[in-house]
Each structure stands twice: as C-alpha cells, then as structure tokens.
C-alpha positions in Angstrom: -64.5 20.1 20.4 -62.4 17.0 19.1 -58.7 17.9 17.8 -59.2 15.2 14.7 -60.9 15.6 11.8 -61.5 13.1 9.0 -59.3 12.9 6.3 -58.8 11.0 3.0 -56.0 8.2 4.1 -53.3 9.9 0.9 -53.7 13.0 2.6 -52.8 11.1 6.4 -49.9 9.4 4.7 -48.3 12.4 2.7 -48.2 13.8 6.7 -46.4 11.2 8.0 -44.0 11.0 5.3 -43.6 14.9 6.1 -43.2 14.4 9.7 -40.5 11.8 8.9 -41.9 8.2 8.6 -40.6 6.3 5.3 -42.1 3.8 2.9 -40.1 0.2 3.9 -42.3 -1.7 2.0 -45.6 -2.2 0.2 -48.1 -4.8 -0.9 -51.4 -3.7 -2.4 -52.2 -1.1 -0.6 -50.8 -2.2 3.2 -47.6 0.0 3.5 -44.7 -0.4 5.7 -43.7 2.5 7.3 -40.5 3.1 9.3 -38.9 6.0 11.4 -36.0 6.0 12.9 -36.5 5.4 17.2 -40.0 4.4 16.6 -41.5 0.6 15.7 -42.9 0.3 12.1 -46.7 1.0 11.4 -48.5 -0.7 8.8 -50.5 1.6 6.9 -53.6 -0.2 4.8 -55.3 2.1 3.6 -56.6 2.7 0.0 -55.7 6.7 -0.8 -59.2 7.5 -1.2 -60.4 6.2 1.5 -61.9 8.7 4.5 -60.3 7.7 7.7 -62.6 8.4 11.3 -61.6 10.7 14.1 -61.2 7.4 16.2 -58.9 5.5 13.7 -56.6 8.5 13.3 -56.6 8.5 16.9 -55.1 5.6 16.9 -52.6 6.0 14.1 -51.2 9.6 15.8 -50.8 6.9 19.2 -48.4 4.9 17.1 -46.9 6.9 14.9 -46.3 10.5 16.7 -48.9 12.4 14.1 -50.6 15.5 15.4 -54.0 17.3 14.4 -51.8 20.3 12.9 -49.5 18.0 11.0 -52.2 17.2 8.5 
C-alpha cells in the first residue's frame, strides 16, 4: 500500500502552512513558501488542481510534509 494519496493542491498547501511553512511571496499562482531551518519551496499549483502520489512525493522530500499531515 502507498502512504500518499492524491489531494487537491489547496488542501496540500493549507498542510504545510499548518505544519509551519509561510507564504513569502506570490505571483499567479507559484507561491513562495519559507520555514524557518529549511530552503524555500515554490509551490505552483492552482488550488483545484489534483496533485499525484509521485509529485507529493516529492513535495513531503522538500518540504518535511507527512501522509498524516494532510
């Protein structure tokens, strides 16, 4: 069984600012994210967009995110 399910890209964003990212920026729809002790992400995702197991993959790699933090 895979630990990631797909999720709309609001609802992936709404966890990160829980988990403690902030927004530093935005144009359109490509947010700056920052945390403190961690390297910003850019997030560019429209927030009804469906994001894949393999991209969240990647943003819980960069950004600390876990399957039970969404």
């Amino acid at each position: 069984m895979r630990p990631w399910k797909s999720a709309k890209a609001s609802r992936v964003l709404a966890a990160l600012l829980r988990i403690g990212w902030s927004i530093k920026r935005q144009s359109g729809s490509h947010r700056t994210l920052e945390r403190e002790g961690w390297h910003d992400y850019v997030f560019a995702f429209h927030d009804g967009e469906e994001i894949g197991l393999v991209m969240l993959a990647r943003i819980a790699k960069r950004t600390g995110l876990t399957p039970e933090d969404i």
